[in-house]
Residue frames as a rotation matrix with the C-alpha (Angstrom) as fourth column:
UNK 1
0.580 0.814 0.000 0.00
0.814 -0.580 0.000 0.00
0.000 0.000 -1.000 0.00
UNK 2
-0.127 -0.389 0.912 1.36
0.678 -0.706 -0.207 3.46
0.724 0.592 0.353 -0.95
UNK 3
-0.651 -0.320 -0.689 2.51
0.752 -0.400 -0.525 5.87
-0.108 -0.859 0.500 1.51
UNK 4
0.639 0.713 0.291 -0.01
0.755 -0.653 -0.059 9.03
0.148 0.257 -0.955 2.04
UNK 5
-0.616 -0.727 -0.305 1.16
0.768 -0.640 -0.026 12.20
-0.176 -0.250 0.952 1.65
UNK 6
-0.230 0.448 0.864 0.51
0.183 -0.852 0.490 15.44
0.956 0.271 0.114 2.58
UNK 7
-0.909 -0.352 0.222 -0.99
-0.205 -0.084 -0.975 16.33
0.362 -0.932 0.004 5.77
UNK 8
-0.124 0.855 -0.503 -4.06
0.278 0.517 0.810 14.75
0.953 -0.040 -0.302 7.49
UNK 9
-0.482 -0.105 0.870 -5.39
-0.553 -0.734 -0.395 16.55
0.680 -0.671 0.296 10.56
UNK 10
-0.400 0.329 -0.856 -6.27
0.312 0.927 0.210 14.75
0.862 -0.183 -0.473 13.49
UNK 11
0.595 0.793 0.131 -6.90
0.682 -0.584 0.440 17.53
0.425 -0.173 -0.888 16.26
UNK 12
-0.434 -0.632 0.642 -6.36
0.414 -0.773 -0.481 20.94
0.800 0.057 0.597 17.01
UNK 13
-0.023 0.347 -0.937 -6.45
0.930 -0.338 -0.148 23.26
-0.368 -0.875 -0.315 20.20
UNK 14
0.206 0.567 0.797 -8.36
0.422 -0.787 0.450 26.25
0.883 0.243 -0.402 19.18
UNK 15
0.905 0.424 -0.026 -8.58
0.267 -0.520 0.811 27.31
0.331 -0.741 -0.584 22.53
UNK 16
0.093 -0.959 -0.269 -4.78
0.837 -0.071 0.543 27.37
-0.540 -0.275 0.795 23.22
UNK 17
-0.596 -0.649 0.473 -4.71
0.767 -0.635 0.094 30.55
0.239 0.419 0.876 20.51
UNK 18
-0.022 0.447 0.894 -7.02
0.066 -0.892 0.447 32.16
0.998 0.069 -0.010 22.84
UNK 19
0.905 0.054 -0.422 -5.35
0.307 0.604 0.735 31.63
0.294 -0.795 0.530 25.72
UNK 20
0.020 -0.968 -0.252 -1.87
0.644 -0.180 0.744 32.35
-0.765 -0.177 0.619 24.94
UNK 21
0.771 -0.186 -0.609 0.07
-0.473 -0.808 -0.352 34.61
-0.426 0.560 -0.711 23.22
UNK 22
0.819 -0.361 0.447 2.04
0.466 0.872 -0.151 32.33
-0.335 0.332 0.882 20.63
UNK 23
0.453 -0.644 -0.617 5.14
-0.539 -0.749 0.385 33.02
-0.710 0.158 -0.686 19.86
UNK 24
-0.501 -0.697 -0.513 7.93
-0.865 0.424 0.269 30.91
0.030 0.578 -0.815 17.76
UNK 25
0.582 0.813 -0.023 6.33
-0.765 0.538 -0.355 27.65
-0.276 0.225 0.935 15.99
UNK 26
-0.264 -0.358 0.896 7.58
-0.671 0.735 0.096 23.86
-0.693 -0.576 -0.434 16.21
UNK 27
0.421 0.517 -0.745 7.10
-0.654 0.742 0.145 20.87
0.628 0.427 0.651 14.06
UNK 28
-0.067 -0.429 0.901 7.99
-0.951 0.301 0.073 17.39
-0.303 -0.852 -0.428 16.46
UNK 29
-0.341 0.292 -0.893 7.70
-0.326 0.855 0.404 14.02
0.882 0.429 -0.196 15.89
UNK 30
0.217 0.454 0.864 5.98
-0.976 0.127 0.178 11.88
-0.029 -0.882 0.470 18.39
UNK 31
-0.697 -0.676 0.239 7.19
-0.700 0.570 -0.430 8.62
0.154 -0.467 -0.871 20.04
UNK 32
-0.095 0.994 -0.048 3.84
-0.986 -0.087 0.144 6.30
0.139 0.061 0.988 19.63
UNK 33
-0.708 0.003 0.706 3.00
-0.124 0.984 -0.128 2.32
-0.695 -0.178 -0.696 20.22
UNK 34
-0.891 0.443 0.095 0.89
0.261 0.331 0.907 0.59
0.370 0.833 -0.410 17.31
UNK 35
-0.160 0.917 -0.364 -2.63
0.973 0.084 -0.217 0.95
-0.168 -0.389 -0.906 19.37
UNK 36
0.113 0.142 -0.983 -2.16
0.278 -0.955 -0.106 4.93
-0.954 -0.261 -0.147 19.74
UNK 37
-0.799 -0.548 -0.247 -1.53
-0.045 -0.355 0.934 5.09
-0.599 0.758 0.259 15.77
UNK 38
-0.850 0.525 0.038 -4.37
0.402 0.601 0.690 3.15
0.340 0.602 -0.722 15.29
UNK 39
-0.068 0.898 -0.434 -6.42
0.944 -0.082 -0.320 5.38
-0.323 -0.431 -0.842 17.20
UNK 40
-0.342 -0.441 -0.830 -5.05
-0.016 -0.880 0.474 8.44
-0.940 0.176 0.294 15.71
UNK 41
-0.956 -0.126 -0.264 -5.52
-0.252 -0.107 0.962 7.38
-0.149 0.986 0.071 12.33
UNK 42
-0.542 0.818 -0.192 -8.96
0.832 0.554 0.012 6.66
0.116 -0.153 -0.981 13.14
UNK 43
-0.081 0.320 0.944 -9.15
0.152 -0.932 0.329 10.45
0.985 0.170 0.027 14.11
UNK 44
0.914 0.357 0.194 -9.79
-0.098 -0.270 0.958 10.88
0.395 -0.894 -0.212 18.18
UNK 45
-0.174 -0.964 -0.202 -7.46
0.845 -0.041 -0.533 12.53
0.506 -0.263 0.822 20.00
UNK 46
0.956 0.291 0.046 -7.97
0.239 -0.857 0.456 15.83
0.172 -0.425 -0.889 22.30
UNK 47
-0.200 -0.980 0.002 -5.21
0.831 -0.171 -0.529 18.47
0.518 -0.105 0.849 22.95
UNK 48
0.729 0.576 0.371 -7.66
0.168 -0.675 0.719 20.39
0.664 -0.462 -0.588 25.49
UNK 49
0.978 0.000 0.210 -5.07
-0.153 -0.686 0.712 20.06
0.144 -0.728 -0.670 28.18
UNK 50
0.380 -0.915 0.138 -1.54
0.909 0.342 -0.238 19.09
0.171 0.216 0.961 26.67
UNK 51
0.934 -0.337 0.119 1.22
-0.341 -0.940 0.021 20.77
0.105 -0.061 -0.993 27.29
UNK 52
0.632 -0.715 -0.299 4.66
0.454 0.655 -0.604 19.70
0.628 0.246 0.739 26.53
UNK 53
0.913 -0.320 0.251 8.16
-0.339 -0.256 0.905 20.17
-0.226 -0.912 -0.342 29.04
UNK 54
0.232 -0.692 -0.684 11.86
-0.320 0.610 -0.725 19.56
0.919 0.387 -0.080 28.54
UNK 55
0.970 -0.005 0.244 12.81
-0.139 0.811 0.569 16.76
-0.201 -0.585 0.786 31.13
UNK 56
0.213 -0.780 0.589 17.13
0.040 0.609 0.792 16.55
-0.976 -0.145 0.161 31.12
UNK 57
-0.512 -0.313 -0.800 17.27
-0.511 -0.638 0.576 17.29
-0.691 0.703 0.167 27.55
UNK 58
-0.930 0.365 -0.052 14.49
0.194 0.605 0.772 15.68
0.313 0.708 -0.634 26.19
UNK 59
-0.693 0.718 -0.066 10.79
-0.709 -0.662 0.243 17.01
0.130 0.215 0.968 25.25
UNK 60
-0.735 0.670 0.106 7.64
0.505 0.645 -0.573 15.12
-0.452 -0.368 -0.812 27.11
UNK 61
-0.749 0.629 0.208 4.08
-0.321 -0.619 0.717 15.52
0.580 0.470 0.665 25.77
UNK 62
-0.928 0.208 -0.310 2.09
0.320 0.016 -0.947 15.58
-0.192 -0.978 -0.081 28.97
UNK 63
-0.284 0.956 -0.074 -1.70
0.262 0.003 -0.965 14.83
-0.922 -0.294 -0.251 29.32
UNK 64
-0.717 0.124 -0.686 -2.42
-0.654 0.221 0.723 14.50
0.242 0.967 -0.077 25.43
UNK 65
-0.088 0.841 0.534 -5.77
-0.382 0.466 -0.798 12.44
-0.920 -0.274 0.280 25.36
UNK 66
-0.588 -0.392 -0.708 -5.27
-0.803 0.387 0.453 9.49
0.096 0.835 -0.542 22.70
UNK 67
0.235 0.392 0.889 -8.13
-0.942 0.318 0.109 7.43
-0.240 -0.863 0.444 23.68
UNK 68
-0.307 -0.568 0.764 -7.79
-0.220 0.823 0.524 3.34
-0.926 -0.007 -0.378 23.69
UNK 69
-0.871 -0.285 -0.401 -8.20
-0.484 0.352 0.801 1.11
-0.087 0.891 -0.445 20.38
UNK 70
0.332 0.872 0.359 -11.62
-0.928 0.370 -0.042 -0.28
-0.169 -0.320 0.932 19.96
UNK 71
0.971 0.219 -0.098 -10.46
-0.236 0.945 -0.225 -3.60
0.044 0.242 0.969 18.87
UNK 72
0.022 -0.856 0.516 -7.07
-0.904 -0.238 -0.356 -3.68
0.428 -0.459 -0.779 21.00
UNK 73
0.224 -0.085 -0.971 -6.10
0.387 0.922 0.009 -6.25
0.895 -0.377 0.239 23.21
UNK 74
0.763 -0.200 -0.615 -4.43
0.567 -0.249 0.785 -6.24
-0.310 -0.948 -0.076 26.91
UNK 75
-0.074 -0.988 0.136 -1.94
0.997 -0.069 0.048 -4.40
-0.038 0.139 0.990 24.85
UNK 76
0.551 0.607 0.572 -3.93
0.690 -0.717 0.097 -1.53
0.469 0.342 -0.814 24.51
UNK 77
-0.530 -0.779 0.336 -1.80
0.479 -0.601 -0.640 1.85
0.700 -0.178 0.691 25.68
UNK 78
-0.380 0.407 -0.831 -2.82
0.673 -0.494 -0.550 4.37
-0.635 -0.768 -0.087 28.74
UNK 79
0.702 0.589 0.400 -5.23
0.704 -0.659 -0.265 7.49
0.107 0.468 -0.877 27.38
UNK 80
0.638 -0.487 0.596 -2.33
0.012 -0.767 -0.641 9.85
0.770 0.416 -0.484 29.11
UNK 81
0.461 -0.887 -0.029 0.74
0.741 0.367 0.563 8.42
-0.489 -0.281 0.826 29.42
UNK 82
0.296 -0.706 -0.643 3.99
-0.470 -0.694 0.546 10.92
-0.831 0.141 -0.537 28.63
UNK 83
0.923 0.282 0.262 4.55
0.210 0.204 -0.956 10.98
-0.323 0.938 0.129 25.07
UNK 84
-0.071 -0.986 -0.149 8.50
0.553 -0.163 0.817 11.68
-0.830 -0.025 0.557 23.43
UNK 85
0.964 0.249 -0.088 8.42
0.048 -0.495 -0.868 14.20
-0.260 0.832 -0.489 21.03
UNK 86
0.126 -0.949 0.289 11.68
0.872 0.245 0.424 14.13
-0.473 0.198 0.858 19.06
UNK 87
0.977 -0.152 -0.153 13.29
-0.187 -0.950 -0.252 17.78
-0.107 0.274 -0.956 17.89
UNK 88
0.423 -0.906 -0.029 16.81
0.677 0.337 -0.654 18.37
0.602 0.257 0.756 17.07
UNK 89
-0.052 -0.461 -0.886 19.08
0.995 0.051 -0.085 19.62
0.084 -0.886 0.456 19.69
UNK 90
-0.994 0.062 0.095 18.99
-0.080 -0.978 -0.195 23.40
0.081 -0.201 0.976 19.09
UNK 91
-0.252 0.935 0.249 15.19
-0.235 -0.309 0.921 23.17
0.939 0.174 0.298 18.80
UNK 92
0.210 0.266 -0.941 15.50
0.723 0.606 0.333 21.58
0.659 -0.750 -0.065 22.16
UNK 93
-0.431 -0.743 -0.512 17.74
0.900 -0.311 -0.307 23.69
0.069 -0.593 0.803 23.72
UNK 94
-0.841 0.374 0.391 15.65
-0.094 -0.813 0.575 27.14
0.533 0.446 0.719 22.18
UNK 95
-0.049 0.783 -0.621 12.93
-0.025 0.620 0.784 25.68
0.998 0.054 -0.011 23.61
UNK 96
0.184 -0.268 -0.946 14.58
0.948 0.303 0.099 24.99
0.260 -0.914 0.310 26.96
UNK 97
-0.929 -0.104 0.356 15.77
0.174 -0.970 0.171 29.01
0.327 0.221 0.919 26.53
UNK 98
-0.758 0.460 0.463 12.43
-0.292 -0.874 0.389 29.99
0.583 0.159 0.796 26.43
UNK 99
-0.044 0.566 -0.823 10.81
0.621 0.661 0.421 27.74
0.782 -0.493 -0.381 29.09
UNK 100
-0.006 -0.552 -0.834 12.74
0.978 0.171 -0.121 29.16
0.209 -0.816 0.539 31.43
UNK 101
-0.797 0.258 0.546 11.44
-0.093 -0.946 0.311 32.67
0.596 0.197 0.778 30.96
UNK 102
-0.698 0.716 0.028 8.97
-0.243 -0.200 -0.949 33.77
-0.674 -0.669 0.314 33.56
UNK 103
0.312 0.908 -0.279 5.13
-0.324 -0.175 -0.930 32.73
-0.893 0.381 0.239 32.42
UNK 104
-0.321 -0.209 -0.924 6.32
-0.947 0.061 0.316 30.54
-0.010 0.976 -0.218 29.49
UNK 105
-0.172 0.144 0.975 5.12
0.367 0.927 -0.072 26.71
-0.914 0.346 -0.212 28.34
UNK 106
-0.881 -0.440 -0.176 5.18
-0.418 0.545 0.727 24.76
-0.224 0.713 -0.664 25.44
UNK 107
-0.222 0.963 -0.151 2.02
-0.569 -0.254 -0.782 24.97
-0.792 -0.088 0.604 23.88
UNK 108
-0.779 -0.331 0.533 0.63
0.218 0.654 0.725 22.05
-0.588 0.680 -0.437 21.58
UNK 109
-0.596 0.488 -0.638 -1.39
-0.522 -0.839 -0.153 23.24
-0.610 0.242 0.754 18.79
UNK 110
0.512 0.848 -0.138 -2.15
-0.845 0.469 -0.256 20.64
-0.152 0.248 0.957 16.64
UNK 111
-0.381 -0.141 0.914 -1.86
-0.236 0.970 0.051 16.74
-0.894 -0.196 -0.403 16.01
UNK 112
0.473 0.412 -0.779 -1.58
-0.783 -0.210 -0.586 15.55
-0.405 0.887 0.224 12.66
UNK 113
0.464 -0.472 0.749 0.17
0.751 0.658 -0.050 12.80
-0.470 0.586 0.660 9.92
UNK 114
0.274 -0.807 -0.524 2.99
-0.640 -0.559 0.527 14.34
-0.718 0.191 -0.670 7.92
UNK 115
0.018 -0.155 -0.988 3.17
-0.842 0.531 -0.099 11.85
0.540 0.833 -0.121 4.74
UNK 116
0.224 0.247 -0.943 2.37
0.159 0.945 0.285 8.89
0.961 -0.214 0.173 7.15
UNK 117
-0.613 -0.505 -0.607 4.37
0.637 0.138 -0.758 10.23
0.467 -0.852 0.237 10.30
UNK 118
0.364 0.529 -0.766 2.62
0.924 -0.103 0.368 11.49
0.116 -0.842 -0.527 13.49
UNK 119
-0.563 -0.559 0.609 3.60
0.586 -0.789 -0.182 14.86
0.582 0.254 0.772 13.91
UNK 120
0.351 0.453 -0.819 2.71
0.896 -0.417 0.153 17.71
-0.273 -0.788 -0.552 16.71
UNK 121
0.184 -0.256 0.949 3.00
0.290 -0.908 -0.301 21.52
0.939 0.331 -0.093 16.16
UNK 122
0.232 -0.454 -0.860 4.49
0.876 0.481 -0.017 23.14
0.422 -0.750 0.510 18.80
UNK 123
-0.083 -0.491 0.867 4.85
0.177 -0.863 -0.472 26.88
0.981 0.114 0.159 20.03
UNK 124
-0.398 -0.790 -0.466 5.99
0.734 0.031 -0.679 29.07
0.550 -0.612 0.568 22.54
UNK 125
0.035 0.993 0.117 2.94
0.525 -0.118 0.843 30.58
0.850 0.032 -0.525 24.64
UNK 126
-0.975 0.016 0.220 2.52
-0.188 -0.578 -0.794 33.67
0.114 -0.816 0.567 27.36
UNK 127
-0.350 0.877 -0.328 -0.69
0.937 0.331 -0.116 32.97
0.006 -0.348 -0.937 29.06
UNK 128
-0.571 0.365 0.735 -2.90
-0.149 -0.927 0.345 36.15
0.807 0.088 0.584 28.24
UNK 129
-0.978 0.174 -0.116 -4.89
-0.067 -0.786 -0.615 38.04
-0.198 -0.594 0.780 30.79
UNK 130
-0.032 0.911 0.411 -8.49
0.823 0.257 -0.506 38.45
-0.567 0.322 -0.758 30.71
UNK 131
0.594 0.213 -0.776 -8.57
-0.001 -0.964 -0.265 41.70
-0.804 0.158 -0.573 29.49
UNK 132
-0.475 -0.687 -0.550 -6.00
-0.522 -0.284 0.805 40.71
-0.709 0.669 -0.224 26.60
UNK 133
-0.650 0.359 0.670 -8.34
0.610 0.772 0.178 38.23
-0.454 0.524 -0.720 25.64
UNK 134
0.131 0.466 -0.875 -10.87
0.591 -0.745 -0.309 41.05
-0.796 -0.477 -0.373 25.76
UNK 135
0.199 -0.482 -0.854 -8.94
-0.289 -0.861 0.418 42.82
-0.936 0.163 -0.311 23.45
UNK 136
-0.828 -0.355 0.433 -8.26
0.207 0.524 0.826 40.18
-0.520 0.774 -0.360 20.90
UNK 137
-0.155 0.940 0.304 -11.85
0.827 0.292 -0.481 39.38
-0.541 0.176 -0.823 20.56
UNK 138
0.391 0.389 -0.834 -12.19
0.161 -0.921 -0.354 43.25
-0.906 0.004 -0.423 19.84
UNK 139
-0.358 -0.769 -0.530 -9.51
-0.470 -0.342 0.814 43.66
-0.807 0.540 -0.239 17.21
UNK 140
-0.679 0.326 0.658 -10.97
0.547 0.823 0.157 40.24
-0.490 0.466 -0.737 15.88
UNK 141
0.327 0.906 -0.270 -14.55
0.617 -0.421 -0.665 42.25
-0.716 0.051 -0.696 15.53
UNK 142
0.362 -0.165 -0.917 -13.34
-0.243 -0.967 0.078 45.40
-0.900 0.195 -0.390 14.40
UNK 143
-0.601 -0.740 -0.302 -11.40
-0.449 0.000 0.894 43.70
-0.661 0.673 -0.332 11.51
UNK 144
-0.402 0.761 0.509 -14.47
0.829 0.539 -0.152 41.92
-0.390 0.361 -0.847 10.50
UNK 145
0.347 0.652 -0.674 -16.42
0.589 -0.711 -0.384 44.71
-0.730 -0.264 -0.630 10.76
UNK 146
-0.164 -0.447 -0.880 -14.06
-0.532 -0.711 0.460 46.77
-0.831 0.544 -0.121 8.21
UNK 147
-0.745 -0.662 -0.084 -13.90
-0.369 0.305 0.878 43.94
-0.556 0.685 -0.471 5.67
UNK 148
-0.275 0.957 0.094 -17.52
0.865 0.289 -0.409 43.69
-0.419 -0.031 -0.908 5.66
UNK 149
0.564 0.524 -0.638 -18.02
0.064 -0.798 -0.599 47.50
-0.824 0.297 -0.483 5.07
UNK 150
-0.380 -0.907 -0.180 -14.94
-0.515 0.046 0.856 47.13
-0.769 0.418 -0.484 2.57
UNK 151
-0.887 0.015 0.461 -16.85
0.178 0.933 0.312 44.55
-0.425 0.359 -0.831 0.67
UNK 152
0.093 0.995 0.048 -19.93
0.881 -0.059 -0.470 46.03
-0.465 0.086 -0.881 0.57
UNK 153
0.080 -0.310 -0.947 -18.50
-0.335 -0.904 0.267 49.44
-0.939 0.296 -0.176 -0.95
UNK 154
-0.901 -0.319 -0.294 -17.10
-0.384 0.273 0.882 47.25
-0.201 0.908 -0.368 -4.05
UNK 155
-0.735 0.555 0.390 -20.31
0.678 0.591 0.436 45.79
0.011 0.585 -0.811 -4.88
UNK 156
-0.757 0.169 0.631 -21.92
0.385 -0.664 0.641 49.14
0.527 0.728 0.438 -4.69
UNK 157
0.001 0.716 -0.698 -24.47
0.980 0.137 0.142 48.69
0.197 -0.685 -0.702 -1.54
């Protein structure tokens, strides 16, 4: 069977880019067992309350929600069990750099296939304020709100 390629989405935290303030962006591999592929590639998978950590020089994905295999065995895998994400050393280290800033984590965005491989996005996240959220939302509006009146001018309304 021919390899797939391209990219197949499997799931994404929305709520993490309203939450944080993202900064510098990751690609990772992930460290998986045959059951947790097979549940991936099935599609179910939550990144509601991942969040990833460097551990000694090496990157954990932590509380990732992969649930079990329907048609597993006793091999079946924990729902959230610490995951390896693989990066190359400066991406580690950078990473480790910017952990270590006040008010920083490692912020997983989305879970996906990469031509066939498992793959996590990855960025670098200040935890916003209410009031910045506040603000987004506003900016969010307001830019709507122009491209709407923008739109409607060219067609003559």
């Amino acid at each position: 069977m021919p390899r797939e390629k391209g990219r197949v989405m499997v799931a994404q935290n929305r709520r993490a880019r309203h939450d944080y303030e993202l900064g510098e962006h990751f690609e990772a591999g992930i460290v998986l067992t045959g059951t947790e592929v097979k549940s991936l590639r099935s599609g179910r998978a939550s990144l509601a309350d991942a969040f990833a950590t460097v551990d000694d020089g090496e990157v954990w994905l932590r509380n990732a929600h992969i649930p079990e295999y329907a048609f597993g065995t006793w091999t079946n895998h924990a729902t959230r069990r610490n995951r390896k994400l693989l990066l190359h050393r400066r991406e580690i280290e950078k990473l480790d750099r910017a952990t270590n800033a006040s008010g920083r984590t490692i912020v997983p965005l989305a879970l996906y296939f990469s031509d066939g491989y498992a793959k996590v996005e990855l960025a670098v996240g200040t935890g916003k304020k209410a009031w910045d959220k506040r603000q987004s939302i506003a900016a969010r509006e307001a830019d709507r709100d122009a491209q709407r009146e923008l739109a409607a001018r060219n067609r003559g309304v």
